[in-house]
N, C-alpha and C positions, 0 to 999 in steps of 0.2 A: 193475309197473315204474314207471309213473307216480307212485305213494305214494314209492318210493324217493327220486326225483329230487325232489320235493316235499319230504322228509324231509334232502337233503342239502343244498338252498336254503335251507332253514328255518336248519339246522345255520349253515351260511357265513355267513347276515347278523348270527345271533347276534355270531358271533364278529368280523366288521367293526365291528359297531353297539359291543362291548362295547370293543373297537379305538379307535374314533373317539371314546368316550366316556372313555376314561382319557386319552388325546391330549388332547382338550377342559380336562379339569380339570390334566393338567400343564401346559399352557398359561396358563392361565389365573390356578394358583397363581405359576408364577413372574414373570409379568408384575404380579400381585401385591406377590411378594417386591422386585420389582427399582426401580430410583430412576423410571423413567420409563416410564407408562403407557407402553402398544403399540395401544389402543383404536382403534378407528374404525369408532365403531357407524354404523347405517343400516339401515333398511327394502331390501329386495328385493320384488318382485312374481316369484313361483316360479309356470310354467304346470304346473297339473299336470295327467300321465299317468295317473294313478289313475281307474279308473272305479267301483272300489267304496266304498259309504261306508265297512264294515271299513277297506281301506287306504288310504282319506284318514284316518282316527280313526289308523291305525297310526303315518303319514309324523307327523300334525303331535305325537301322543305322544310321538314320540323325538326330533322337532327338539325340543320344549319343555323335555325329560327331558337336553338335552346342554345343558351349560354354554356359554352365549355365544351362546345362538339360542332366540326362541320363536315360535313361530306366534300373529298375532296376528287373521285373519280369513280365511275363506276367503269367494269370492264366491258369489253366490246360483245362478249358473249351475254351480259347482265347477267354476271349469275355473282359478282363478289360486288362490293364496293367499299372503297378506302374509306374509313371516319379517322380522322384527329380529333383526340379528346383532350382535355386538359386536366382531368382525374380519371389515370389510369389506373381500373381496380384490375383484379385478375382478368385474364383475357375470357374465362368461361365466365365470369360473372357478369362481364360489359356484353357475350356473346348471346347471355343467357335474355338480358334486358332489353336488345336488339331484336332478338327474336323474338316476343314477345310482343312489342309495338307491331312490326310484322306482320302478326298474327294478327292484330285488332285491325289492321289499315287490309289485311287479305278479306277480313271480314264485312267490310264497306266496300271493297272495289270490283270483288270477283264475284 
């Protein structure tokens, strides 16, 4: 029963991750296309919930892997890790959305 539920977490983030990742690049492109940047890049400090390396290697692969964010350090302790973004919304809002991925990749790995 467990493999199942494992099996269908797996499934769901796919499909967020692949979600968030065409969002990303149509954004992106048409902020592009358009007369006036929308940019407002900026560093965050992300605390993260991950206790495995697996899914710290997972979280910061797909931040890097999504257009307009890459993980630039994680600390020695792993307990933070620097993201640069290139659409800085409020910091609780990006902090809010981080944790959140988090959570689906703590749900797969741990």
């Amino acid at each position: 029963m467990k493999l199942i539920f494992k099996f269908y977490y797996i499934v769901a983030f796919i499909l967020l991750y692949l979600t968030k990742l065409i969002e990303a690049n149509l954004y992106i492109a048409y902020d592009i296309l358009t007369p006036n940047l929308k940019i407002n890049p900026g560093f965050i400090q992300v605390p993260l919930t991950l206790k495995s390396n697996f899914g710290m290697l997972l979280f910061s692969n797909l931040l890097s892997m999504t257009p307009g964010s890459i993980s630039i350090d994680i600390s020695h302790d792993k307990k933070t890790m620097v993201v640069h973004v290139l659409y800085l919304k409020t910091e609780e809002q990006m902090l809010k959305e981080f944790k959140e991925i988090q959570d689906k990749i703590k749900r797969i790995t741990e």
